[in-house]
C-alpha positions in Angstrom: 0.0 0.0 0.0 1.4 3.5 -0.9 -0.5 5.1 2.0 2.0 4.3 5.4 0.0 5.0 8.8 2.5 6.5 11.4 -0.4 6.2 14.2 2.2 4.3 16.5 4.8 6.9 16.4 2.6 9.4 17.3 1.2 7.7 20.2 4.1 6.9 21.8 5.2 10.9 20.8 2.4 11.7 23.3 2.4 8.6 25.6 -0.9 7.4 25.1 -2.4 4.2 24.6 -4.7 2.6 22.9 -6.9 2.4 25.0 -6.7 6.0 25.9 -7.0 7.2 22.5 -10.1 4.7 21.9 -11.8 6.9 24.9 -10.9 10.5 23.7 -11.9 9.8 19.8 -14.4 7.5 20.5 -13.5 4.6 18.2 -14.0 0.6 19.2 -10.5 -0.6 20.1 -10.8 -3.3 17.0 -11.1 -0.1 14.2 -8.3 1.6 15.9 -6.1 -1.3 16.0 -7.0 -1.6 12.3 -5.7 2.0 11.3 -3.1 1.5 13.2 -1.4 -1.4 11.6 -2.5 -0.3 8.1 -5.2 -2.4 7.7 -7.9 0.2 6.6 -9.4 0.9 3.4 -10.2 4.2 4.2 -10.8 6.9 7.3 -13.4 9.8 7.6 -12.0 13.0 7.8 -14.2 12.8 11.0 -12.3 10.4 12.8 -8.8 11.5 11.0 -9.9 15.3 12.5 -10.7 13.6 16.5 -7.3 11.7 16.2 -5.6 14.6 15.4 -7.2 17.2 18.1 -6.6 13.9 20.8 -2.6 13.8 19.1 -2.1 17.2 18.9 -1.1 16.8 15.7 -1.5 17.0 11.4 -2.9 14.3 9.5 0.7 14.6 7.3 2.1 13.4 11.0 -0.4 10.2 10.9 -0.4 9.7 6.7 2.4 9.3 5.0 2.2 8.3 1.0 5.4 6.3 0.1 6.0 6.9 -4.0 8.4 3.9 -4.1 5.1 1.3 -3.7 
């Protein structure tokens, strides 16, 4: 997939869990866990816009598009 998901780093850039995350965005553990490890099809901006106010971050610091794939 050309589309990397850097979820992980950024968690552990802010310390938080999964668990924690899941409770701020409001997102089952099981879709998280999916995004994270790259599984997904797709994410609504809805959901990419919570992670990012939760991360305090830019979706550019979650999604990552690798030109080499």
């Amino acid at each position: 997939m050309a589309i990397i998901i850097n979820l992980d780093v950024m968690m552990a850039k802010r310390k938080m869990s999964l668990n924690e995350l899941s409770e701020k965005v409001d997102i089952t553990l099981s879709n998280l866990s999916i995004l994270k490890t790259g599984k997904a099809k797709a994410i609504r901006f809805s959901t990419l816009e919570a992670i990012c106010k939760a991360l305090d971050c830019q979706p550019g610091d979650i999604l990552e598009f690798d030109s080499k794939s």
